[in-house]
N, C-alpha and C positions, 0 to 999 in steps of 0.2 A: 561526481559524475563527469565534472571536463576533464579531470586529470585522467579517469579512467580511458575517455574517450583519446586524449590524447598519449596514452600510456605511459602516463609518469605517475603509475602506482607499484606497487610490493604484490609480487605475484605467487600466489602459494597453489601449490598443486591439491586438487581434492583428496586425491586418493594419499596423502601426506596426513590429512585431519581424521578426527573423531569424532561420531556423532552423539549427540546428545541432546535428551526433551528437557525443557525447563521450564520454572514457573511463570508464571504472568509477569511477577516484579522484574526478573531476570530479563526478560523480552520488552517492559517498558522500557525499562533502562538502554536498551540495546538499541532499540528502533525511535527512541528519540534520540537518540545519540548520531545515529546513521541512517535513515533512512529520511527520505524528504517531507513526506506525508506524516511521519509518527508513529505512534503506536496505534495498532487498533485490538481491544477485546476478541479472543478467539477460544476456540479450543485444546491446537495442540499448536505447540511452539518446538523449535527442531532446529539445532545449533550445530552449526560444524567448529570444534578448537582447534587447537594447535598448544599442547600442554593444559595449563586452566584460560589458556585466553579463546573465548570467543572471536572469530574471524568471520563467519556468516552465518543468516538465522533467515528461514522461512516461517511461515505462521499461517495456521487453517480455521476455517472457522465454519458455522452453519450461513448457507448464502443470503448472502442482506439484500439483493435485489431482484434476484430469480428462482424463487424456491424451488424449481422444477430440477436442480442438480441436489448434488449431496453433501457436496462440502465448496466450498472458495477457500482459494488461495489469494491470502490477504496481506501478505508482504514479505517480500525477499530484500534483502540487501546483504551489501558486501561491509565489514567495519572498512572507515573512512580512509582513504588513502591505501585501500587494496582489495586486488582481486583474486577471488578463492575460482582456481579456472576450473572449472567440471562443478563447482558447487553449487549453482540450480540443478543440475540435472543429480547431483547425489544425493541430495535431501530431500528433492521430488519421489524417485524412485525410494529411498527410506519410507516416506508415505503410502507410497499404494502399494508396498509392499507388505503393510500394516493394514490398510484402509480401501474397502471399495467402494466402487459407487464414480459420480461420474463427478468434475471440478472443472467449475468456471472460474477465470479469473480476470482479471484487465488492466489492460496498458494505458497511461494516458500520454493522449498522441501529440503533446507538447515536448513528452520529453522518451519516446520510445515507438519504435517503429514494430515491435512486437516479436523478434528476431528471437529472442530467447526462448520463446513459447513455443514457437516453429522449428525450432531444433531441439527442442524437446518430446514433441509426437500432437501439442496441441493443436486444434484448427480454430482458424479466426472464423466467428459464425456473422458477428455484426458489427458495424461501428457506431458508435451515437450520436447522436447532434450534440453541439456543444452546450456543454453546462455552465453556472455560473455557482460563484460565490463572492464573498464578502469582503473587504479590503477598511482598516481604521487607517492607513496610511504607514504603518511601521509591519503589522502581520496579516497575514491571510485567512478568512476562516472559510470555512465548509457553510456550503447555504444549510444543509442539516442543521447546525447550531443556533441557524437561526431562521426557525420554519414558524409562522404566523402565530401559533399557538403558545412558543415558549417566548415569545419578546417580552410582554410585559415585566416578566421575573429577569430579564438579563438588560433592558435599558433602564436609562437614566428618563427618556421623555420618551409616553409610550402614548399612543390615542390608537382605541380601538377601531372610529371610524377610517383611519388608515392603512393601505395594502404593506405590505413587508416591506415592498420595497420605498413605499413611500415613511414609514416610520425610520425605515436603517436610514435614510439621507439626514432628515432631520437629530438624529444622531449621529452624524458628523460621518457616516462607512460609504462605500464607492462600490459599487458593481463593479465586477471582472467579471469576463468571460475565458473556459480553457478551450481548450482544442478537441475534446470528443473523446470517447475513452475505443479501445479495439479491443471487445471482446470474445476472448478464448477459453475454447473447452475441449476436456481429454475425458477418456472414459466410456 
């Protein structure tokens, strides 16, 4: 992301690639690989190549926090060290071209001012208060991972008479806070 920002990546022209849907393995591999967040479970996954090598991948899925849309867009990225220019907006348009209905998606505003959704035809409807998650002091997790009900099965010292966040301390994790998410929808 800093090299992008400071344009010391490999710039490949969209309309130079090919698109292509792939399987779930195919996109975990990819979106751990490049993408900050990881992989997440979806339904259609949607790669632009360049020969057999994957250069960017979007990914859709049914909406995990708003069911009142039809699908989310669940992650974009470029592979590391380069930008595919027009490749949001090529493999978005590959989608609704295939797909109706309407797609929410979101930026998080630590690291995205939402620019790409806005040049794309998306409008920003709202922004959220900020979230938090987990921190062991080496990796970050999603509060998700660790919601009151699944602790007992994932710590080491669990006591039910305590809140989540008073169990994560006592297992040795830190509160973080991020920055709010800005969320956009087309459709």
């Amino acid at each position: 992301m800093i090299a992008g920002k400071l344009g010391k990546t490999t710039k490949i022209m969209a309309r130079k690639t090919m698109i292509e849907c792939v399987e779930s393995q195919t996109a975990r591999k990819f979106f751990e690989e490049n993408h900050i967040q990881g992989f997440v479970g979806g339904i259609e996954y949607i790669a632009l190549k360049t020969g057999d090598e994957i250069v960017a991948m979007m990914s859709f899925g049914r909406p995990r926090f708003n069911k009142s849309y039809d699908y989310e867009l669940l992650r974009f990225a470029n592979k590391l060290s380069t930008t595919v220019v027009g490749g949001f907006s090529k493999l978005l348009k590959h989608f609704m071209s295939r797909n109706s209905g309407t797609i929410v998606s979101y930026a998080d505003r630590s690291r995205s001012n939402g620019n790409v959704y806005i040049k794309n035809g998306f409008e920003l409807v709202s922004t959220t208060e900020p979230g938090y998650g987990y921190t062991d002091g080496e990796c970050l997790y999603s509060r998700h991972e660790f919601q009151k009900h699944k602790l007992e099965s994932k710590l080491k010292v669990y006591d039910a008479g305590l809140t989540e966040e008073e169990n994560m301390f006592a297992n040795k994790y830190r509160k973080y806070f991020d920055c709010g998410q800005l969320v956009f929808q087309i459709g």
